[in-house]
Backbone as CSV, one residue per row, in Angstrom:
resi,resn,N_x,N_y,N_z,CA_x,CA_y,CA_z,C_x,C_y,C_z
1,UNK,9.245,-7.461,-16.113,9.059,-7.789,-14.729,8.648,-9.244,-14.592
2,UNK,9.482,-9.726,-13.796,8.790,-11.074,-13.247,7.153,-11.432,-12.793
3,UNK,6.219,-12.296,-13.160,5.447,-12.280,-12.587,5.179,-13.575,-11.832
4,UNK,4.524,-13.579,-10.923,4.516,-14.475,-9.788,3.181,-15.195,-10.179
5,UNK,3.039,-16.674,-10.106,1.352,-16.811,-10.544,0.130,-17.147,-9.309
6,UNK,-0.706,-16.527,-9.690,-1.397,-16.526,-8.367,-2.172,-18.550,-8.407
7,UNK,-2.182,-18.592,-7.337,-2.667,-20.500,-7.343,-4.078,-19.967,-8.033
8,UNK,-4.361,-21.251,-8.708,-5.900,-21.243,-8.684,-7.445,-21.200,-8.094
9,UNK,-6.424,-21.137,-6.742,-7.925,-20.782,-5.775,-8.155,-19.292,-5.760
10,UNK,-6.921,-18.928,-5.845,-7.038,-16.938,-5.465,-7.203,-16.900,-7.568
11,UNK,-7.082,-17.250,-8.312,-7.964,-16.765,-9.548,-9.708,-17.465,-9.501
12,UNK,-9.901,-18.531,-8.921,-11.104,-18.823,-8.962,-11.911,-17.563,-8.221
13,UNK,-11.200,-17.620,-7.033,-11.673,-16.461,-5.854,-12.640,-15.102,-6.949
14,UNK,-11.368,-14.464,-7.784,-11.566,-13.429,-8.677,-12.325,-13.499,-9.486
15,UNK,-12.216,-14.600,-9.780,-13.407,-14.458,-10.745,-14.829,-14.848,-10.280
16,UNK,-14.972,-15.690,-9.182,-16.561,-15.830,-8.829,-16.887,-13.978,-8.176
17,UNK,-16.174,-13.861,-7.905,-16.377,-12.425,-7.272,-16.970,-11.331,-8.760
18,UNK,-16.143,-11.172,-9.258,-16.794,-10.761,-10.807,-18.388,-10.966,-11.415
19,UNK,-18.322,-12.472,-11.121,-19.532,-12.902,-11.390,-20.835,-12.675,-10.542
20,UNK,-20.464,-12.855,-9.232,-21.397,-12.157,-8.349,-21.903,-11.194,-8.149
21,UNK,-23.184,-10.948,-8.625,-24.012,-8.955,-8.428,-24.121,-8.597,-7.321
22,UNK,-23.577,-9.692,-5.859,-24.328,-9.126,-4.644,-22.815,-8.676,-4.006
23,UNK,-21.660,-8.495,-4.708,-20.265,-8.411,-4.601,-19.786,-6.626,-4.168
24,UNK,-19.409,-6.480,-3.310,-19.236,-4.597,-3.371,-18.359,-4.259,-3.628
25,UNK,-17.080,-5.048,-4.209,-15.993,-4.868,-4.663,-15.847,-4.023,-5.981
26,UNK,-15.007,-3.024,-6.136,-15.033,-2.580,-7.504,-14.549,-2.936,-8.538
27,UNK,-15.144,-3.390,-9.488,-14.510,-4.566,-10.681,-13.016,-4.290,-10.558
28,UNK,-12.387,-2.757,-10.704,-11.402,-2.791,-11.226,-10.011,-3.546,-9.918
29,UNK,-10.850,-3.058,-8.898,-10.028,-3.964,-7.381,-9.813,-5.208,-8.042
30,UNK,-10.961,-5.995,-8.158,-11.008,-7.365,-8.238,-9.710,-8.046,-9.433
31,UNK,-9.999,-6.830,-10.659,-8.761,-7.570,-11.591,-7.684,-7.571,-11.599
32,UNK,-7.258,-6.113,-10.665,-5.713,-5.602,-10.222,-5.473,-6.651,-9.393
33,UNK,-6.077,-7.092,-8.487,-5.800,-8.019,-7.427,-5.064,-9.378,-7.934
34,UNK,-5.172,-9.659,-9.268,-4.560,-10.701,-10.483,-3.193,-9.962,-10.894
35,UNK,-2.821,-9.255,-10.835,-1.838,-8.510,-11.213,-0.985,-7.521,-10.415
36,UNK,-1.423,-7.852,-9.155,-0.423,-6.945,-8.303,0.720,-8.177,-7.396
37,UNK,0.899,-9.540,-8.081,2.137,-10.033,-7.657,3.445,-9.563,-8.730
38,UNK,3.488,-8.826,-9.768,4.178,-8.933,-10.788,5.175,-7.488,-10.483
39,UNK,4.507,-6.515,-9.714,5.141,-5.315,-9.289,6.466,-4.916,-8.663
40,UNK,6.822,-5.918,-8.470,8.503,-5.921,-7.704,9.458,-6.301,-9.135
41,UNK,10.755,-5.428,-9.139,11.794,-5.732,-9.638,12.293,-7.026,-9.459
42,UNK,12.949,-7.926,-10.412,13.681,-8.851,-9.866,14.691,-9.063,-9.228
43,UNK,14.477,-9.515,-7.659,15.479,-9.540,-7.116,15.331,-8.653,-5.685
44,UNK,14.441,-7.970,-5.838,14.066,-6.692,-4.802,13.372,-7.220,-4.056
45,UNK,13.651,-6.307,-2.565,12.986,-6.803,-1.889,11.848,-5.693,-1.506
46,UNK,10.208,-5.898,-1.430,9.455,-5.054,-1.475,9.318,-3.908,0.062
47,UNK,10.042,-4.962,0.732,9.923,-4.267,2.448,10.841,-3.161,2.123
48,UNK,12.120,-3.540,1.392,13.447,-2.519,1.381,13.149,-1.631,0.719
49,UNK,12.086,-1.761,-0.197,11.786,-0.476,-0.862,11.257,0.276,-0.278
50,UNK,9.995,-0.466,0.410,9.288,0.816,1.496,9.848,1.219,2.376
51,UNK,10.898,0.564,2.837,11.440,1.704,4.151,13.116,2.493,3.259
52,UNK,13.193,2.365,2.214,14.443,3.173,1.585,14.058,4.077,2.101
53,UNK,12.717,4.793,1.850,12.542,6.665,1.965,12.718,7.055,2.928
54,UNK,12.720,6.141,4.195,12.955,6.651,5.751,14.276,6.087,6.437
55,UNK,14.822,5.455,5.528,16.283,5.188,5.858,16.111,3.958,7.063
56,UNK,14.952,3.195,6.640,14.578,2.057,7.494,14.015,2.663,9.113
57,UNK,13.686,3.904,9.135,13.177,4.111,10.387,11.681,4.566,10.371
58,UNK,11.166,4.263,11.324,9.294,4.816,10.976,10.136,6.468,11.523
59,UNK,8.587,7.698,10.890,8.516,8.869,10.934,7.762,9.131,11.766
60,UNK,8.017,10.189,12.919,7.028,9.828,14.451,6.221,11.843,14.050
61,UNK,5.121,11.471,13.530,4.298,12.653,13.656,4.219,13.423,15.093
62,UNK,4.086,14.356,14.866,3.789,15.164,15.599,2.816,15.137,16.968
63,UNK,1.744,14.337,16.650,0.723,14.095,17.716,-0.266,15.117,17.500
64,UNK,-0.592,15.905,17.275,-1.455,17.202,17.126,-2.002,18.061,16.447
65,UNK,-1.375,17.565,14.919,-1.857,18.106,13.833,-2.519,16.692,12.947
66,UNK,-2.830,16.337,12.116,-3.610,15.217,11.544,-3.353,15.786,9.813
67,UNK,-2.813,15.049,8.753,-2.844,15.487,7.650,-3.240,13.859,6.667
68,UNK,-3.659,14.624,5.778,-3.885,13.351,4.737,-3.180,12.771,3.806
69,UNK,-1.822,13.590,3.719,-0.866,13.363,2.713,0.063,14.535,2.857
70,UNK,1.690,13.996,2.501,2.563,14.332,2.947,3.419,14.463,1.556
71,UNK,4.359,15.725,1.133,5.294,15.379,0.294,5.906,13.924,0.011
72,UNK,6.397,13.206,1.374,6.771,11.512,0.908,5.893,11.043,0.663
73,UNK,4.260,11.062,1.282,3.630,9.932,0.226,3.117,10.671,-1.184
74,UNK,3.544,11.424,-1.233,3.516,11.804,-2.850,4.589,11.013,-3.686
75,UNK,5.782,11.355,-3.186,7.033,10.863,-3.651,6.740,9.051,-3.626
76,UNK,5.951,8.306,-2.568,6.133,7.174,-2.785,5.244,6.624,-3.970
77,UNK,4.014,7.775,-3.608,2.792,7.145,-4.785,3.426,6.759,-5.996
78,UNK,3.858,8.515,-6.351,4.746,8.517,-8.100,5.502,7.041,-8.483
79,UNK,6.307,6.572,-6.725,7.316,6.028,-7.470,6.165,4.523,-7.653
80,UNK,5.372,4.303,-6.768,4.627,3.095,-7.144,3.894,2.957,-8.275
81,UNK,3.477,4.227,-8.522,2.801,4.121,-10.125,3.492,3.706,-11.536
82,UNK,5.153,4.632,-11.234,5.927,3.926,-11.990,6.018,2.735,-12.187
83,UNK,6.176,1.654,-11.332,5.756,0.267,-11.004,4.796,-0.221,-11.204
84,UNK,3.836,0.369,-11.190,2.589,-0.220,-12.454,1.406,-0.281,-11.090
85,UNK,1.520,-0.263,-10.118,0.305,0.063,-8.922,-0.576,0.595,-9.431
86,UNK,-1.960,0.175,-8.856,-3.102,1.119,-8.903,-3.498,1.361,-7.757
87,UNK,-4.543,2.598,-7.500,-5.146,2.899,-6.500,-4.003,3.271,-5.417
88,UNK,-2.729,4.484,-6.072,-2.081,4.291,-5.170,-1.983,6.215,-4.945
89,UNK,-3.088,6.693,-5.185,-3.282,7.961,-4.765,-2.374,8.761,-3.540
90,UNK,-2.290,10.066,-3.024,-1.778,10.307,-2.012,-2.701,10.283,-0.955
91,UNK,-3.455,10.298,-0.385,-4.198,10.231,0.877,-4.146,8.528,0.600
92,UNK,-4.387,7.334,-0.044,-4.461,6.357,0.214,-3.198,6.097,0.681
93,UNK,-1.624,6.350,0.140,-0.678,5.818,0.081,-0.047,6.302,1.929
94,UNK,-0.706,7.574,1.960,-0.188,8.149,3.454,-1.119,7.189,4.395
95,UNK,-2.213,6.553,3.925,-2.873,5.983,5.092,-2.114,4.667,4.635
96,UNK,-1.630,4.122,3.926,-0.942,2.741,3.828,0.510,2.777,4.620
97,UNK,0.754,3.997,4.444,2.601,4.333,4.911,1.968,4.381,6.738
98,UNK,0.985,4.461,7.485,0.141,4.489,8.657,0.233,3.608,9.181
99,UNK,-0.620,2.418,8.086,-1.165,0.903,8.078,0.523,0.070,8.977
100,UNK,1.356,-0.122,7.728,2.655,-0.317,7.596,3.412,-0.193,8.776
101,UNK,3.443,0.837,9.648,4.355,1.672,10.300,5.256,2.470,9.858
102,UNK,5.255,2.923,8.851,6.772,4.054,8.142,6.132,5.493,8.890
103,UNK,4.860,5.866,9.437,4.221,7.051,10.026,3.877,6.583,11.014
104,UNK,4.174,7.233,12.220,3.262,7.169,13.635,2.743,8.274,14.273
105,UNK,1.269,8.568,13.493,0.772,9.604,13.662,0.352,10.094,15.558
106,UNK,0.048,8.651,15.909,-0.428,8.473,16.944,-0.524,10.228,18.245
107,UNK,-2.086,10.244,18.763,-2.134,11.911,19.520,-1.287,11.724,20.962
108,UNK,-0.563,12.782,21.480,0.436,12.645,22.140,0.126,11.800,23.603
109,UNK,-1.742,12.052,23.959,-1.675,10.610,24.832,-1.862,9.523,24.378
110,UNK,-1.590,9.257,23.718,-2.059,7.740,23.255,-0.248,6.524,24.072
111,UNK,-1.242,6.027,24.132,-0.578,4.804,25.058,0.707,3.767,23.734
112,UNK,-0.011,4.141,22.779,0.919,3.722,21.391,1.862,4.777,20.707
113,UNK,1.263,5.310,21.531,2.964,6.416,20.710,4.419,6.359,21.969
114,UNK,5.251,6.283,20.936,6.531,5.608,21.782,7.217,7.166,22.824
115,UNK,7.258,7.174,23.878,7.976,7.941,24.648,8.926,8.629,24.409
């Protein structure tokens, strides 16, 4: 895999953070954070990957039920782990697929859920 190099301000960043006891970061965040430009295939594009599973369309929940993880973000976790991701659990990855827009859980009044 290609890796991308992070400038030296975002490794200085990492490492004073390391060094700092008053830091709430969890070491292992801090070192992945050095190593999560290298995760893309060469040539790929990382957006196209995340929306392959939905055929480029967000998934419009239901409004009324609330879940923490879904068969696809299972399916996406696996495939990100393959890729060398960390911290890419299923309840994290369904609240990232949220974050993103690929899910719009949004409750049926909400002024953000599309008509």
């Amino acid at each position: 895999m290609a890796q991308i190099p992070l400038t030296r301000h975002e490794l200085a960043r990492c490492a004073s953070r390391l060094i700092n006891p008053c830091c709430c970061e969890h070491v292992h965040q801090i070192k992945r954070r050095a190593d999560l430009s290298g995760h893309a295939k060469p040539g790929e594009d990382f957006a196209a990957f995340c929306w392959s599973f939905t055929g480029g369309a967000p998934i419009l929940g239901s409004g009324e039920n609330w879940v923490a993880s879904t068969p696809l973000s299972e399916t996406i976790s696996k495939e990100r782990k393959l890729r060398g991701f960390k911290f890419v659990g299923l309840t994290i990855t369904f609240a990232w697929m949220q974050a993103v827009g690929i899910v719009n859980d949004h409750a049926l009044g909400c002024f953000r859920r599309p008509s």
